[in-house]
VEXPA-590299 format. One record per residue (C-alpha): residue in one letter; z, x, y. Coordinates in steps of 0.2 Angstrom, whole numbers, padded with zeros to 4 digits, always signed. Layout:
<tikols>
AZXY/...
</tikols>
This chain:
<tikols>
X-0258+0513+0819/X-0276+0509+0817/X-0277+0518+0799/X-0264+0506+0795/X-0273+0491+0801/X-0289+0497+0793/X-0277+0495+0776/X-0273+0477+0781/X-0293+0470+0779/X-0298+0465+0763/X-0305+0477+0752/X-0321+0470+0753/X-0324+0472+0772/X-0315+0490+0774/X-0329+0500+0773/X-0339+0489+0786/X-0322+0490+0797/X-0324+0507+0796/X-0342+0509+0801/X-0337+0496+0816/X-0321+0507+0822/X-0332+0523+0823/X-0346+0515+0832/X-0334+0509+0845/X-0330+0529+0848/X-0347+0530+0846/X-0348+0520+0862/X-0335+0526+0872/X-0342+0542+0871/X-0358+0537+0877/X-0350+0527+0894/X-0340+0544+0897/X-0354+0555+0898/X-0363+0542+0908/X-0349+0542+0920/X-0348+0561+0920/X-0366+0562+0923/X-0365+0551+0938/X-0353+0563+0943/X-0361+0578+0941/X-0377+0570+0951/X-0364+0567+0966/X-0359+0585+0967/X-0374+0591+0964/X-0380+0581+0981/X-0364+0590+0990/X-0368+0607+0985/X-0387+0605+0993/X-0380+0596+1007/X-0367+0612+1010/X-0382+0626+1006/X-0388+0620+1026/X-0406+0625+1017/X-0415+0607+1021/X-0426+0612+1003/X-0412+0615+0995/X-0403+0600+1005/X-0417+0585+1000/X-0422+0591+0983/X-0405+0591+0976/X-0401+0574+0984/X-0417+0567+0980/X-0411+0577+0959/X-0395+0570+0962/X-0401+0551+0962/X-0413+0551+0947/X-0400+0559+0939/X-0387+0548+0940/X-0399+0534+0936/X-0399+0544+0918/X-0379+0540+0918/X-0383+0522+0923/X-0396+0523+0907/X-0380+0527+0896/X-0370+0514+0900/X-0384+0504+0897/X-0387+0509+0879/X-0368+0505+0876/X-0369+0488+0881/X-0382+0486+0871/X-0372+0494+0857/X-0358+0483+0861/X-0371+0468+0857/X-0376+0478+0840/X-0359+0480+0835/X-0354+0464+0838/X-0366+0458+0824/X-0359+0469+0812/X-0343+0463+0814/X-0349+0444+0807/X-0355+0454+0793/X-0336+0461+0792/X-0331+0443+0794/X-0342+0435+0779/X-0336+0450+0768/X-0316+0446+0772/X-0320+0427+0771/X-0329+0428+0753/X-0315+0440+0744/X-0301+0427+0740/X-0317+0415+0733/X-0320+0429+0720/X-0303+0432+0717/X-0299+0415+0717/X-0312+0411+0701/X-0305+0425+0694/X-0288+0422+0694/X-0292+0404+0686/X-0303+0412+0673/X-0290+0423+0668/X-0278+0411+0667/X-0288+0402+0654/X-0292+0416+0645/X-0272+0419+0644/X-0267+0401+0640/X-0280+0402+0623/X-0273+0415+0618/X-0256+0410+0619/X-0259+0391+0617/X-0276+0385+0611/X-0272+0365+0609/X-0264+0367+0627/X-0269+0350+0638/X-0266+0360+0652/X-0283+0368+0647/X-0292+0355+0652/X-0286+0353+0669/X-0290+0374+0670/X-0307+0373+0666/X-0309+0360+0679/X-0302+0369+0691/X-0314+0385+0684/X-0329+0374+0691/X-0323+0372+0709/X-0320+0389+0710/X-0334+0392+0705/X-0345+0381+0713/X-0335+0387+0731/X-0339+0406+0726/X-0357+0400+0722/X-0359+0395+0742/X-0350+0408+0748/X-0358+0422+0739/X-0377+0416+0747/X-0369+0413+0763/X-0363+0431+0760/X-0381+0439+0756/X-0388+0427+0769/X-0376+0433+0782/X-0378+0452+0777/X-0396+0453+0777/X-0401+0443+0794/X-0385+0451+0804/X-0389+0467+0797/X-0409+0466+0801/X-0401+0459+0818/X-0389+0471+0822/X-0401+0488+0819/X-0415+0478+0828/X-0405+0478+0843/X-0398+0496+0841/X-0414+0506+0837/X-0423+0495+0853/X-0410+0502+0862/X-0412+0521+0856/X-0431+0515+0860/X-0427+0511+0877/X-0413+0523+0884/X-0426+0538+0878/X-0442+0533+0885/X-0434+0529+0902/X-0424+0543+0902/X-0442+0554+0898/X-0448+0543+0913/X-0434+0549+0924/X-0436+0568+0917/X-0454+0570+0921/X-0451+0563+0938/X-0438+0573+0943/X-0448+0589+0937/X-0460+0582+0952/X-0446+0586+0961/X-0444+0604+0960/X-0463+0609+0964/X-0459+0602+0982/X-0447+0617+0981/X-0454+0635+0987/X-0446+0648+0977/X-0457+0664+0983/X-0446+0677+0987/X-0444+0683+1007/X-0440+0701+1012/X-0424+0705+1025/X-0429+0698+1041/X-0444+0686+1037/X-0440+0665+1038/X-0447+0653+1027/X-0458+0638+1032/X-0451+0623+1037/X-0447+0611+1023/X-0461+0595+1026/X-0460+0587+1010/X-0446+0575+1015/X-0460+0560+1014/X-0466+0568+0997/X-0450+0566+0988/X-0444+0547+0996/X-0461+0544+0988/X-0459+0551+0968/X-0440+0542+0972/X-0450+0527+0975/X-0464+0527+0959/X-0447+0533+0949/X-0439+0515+0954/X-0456+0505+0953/X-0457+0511+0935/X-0442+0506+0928/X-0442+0489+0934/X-0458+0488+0928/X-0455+0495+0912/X-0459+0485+0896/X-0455+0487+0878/X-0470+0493+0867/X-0462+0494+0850/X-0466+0484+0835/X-0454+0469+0834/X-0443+0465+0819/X-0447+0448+0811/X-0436+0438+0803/X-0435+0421+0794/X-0415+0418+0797/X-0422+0402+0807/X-0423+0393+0793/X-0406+0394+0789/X-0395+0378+0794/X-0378+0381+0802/X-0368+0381+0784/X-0379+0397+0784/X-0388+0390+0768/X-0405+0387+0769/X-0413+0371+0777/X-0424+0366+0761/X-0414+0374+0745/X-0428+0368+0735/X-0442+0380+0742/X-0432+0397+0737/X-0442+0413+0734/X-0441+0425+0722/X-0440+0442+0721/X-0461+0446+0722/X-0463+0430+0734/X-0468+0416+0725/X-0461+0400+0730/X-0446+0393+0717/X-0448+0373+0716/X-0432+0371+0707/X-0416+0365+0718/X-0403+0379+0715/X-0389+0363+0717/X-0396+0355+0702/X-0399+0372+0691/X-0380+0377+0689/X-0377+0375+0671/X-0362+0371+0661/X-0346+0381+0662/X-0336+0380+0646/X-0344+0365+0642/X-0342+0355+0657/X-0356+0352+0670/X-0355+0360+0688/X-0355+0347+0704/X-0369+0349+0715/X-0366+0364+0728/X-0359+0355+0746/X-0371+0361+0760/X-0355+0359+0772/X-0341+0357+0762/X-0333+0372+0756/X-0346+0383+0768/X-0338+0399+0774/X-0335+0401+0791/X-0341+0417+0798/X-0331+0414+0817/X-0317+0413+0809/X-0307+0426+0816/X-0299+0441+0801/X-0284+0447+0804/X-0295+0467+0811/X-0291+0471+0829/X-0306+0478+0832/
</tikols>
């Protein structure tokens, strides 16, 4: 079923629908193996709890906590997921949104093309070419929404995931490390038939790398480099807010207005480009269940 509802989204947005569908497995997977690793940190606390070893008992309880807290860390990261997915879908939404504008041009340019060659005196002609410039003024503001959308959701979106990667590792090294604390509070020298091993005093030792475990995660603070972005100078037709101050491609500053620079189309002169009229709306819900 959902092969077949990948086939229904327009061409243009499958591949993205794709890359969406397989990161949601993506996810899934990683809230399972955190719930199978809370799991596991559970039994492992039963097992030492049934060894009636008291080392044995507390370090593996103590084990069992920080280790669960690396499950908690999972489902963590797919939240966070969920957040960067959840941007690339707007990009899926802007890519279904701007198809029937290109295929809408084209069908009318064709259709022009056709009724010259069948009819060149045609008055219907006229009407066509006029209808030409609509379309292709309205394909004009979707195709910059487009590149605008793609670029700043994209930027976005792998912002948030690699911050995530970022964060789930180093507090899961944090974790680790004090964890291995852990085990050097347990005395592995061997004992010969007969003899008894000291009493276990570390009790206080291990509530305490339990408590600088705790202390530094919630006082943990992201170190990497940030990700800047200009997408606030975008208005909400998700065309920028002062058209006549472009860029190009080496980042010199355009003063002409990209309204006024559309040129004639079969000799006929294009309307100025609506910054609200004819915009494309990216929350517009597509027809993809997921």
């Amino acid at each position: 079923m959902g092969a077949f509802q990948g086939l229904q989204q327009p061409e243009m947005s499958r591949k993205m629908g794709r890359l969406i569908k397989t990161e949601g497995d993506v996810i899934g997977a990683y809230e399972a193996a955190g719930r199978e690793r809370i799991s596991v940190a559970s039994q492992l606390s039963e097992w030492g709890e049934s060894t009636e070893d008291n080392a044995v008992s507390d370090i593996s309880d103590k084990l069992g906590v920080l280790l669960a807290e690396l499950g908690e860390q999972e489902d963590v990261y797919a939240q966070n997921m969920e957040d960067y997915r959840a941007l690339l879908k707007q990009i899926r939404n802007i890519e279904a949104s701007v198809q029937p504008t290109r295929e809408g041009r084209a069908k009318v340019a064709d259709e022009i093309q056709r009724l010259k060659l069948r009819d060149p005196t045609s008055a219907k002609l006229e009407t066509l070419e006029q209808e030409l410039v609509r379309a292709e003024a309205h394909n004009l503001v979707a195709e910059a929404q487009l590149t605008n959308v793609t670029r700043q959701k994209m930027k976005e979106a792998y912002d948030i995931h690699l911050a995530a990667v970022i964060e789930k590792g180093e507090k899961q090294i944090l974790l680790a490390r004090h964890a291995k604390r852990l085990l050097n509070y347990l005395d592995d020298s061997p004992v010969v038939p007969g003899d008894q091993r000291a009493a276990y005093e570390h009790t206080e030792d291990t509530k305490h790398v339990l408590e600088e475990a705790e202390n530094n995660l919630r006082t943990w603070e992201r170190t990497d480099e940030p990700v800047h972005t200009s997408a606030g100078e975008t208005s909400t037709n998700l065309l920028p807010t002062n058209p006549g101050r472009t860029e190009s491609a080496n980042g010199v500053a355009d003063g002409s207005d990209d309204a006024e620079s559309v040129k004639a189309v079969n000799g006929l002169e294009k309307p100025n480009i609506p910054h609200a009229s004819g915009a494309i709306d990216t929350q517009q819900p597509v027809a993809v269940p997921y």
